[in-house]
C-alpha positions, 0 to 999 in steps of 0.5 A, spaced: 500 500 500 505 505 501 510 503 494 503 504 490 502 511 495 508 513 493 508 510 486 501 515 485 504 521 488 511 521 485 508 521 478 502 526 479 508 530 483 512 528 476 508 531 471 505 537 474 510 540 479 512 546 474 505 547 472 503 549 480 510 552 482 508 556 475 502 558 478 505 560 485 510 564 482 505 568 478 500 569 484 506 570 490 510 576 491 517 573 492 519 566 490 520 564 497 513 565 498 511 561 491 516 555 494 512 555 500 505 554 496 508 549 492 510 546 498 504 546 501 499 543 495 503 538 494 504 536 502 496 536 502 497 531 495 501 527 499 496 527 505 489 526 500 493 522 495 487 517 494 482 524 492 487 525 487 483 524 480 488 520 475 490 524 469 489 531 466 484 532 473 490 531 478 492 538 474 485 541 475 485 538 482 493 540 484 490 547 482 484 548 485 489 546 492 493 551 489 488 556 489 486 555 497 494 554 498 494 561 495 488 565 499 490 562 506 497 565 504 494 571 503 491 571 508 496 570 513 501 576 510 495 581 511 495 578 518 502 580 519 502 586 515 496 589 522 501 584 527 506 588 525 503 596 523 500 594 531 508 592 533 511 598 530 505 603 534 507 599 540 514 600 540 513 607 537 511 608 544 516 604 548 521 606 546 520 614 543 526 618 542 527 623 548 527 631 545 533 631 550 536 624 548 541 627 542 540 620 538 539 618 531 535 612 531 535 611 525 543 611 525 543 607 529 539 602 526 543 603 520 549 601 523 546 595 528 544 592 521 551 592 517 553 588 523 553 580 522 548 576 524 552 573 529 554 580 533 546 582 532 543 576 534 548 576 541 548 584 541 539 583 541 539 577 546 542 582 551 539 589 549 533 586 547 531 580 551 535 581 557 538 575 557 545 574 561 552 570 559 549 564 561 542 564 559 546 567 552 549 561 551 545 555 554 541 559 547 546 559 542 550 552 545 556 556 546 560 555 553 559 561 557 567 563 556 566 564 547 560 567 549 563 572 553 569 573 549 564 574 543 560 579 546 566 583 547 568 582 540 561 584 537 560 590 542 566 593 540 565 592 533 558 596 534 562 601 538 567 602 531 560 602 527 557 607 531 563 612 531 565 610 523 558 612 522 559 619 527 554 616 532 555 620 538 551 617 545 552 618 552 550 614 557 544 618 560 542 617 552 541 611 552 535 607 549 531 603 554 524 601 556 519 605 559 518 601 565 525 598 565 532 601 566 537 597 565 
């Protein structure tokens, strides 16, 4: 029963896999987002491999998966765009500028993203997720000793950055939450 399962399914994915990823390309944004669809139709096929009708109707069907694929997807991303819109509203008000802070944030983000992302993941597990050296290495599987010397190495990295860049800051300007100080 499985090799004739697998059988069906590799001839239906077979003969019409380049029809779907072309459908999916022409509908998604990105071809990440297209890869994702085709990924999902053909993971249903799987699933339902015994509703696939034979022949040219595997196509039609394939499309018509595709087709709801899609619609979830798109649904999905307009979630994320109101998600994201509500968490930039949020931060916005977490972490305002003062009028007396004297630090161009924008720089800053600037600078923070030419970092790789190893110095930004350790920099963010610090800043943002206040996390110390041992909860920072329990995460990223590092001794507590590579995490110290590569935290030491980042910030040192993103200090060079912000002065390269002409970012100036004092310690009375730094960025933290409302509630917190750090």
């Amino acid at each position: 029963m499985d090799d004739e399962r697998t059988v069906r399914f590799e001839t239906v994915y077979r003969e019409t896999y380049s029809r779907i990823t072309a459908y999916a390309v022409r509908r998604c944004g990105s071809p990440q987002d297209a890869a994702d669809v085709v990924a999902e139709t053909f993971t249903v096929a799987w699933r339902r491999i015994e509703e696939v009708p034979p022949g040219h109707e595997a196509l039609l069907w394939l499309y018509g998966v595709a087709r709801r694929v899609l619609a979830n997807h798109h649904r999905g991303e307009e979630r994320r765009q109101t998600r994201n819109a509500e968490l930039d509203a949020e931060l916005a008000d977490l972490y305002g500028t003062s009028p007396d802070s004297g630090v161009e944030l924008t720089a800053i983000a600037q600078v923070f993203r030419t970092l790789s992302g190893d110095d930004r993941e350790l920099l963010s597990l610090v800043a943002w997720e206040g996390l110390d050296r041992e909860e920072i290495a329990t995460t990223l599987s590092l001794s507590r000793n590579a995490v110290r010397i590569r935290l030491h190495r980042a910030r040192r990295r993103f200090a060079r950055a912000l002065a390269e860049a002409d970012v100036r800051f004092t310690a009375e300007s730094r960025l933290v939450p409302v509630e917190r100080s750090l």
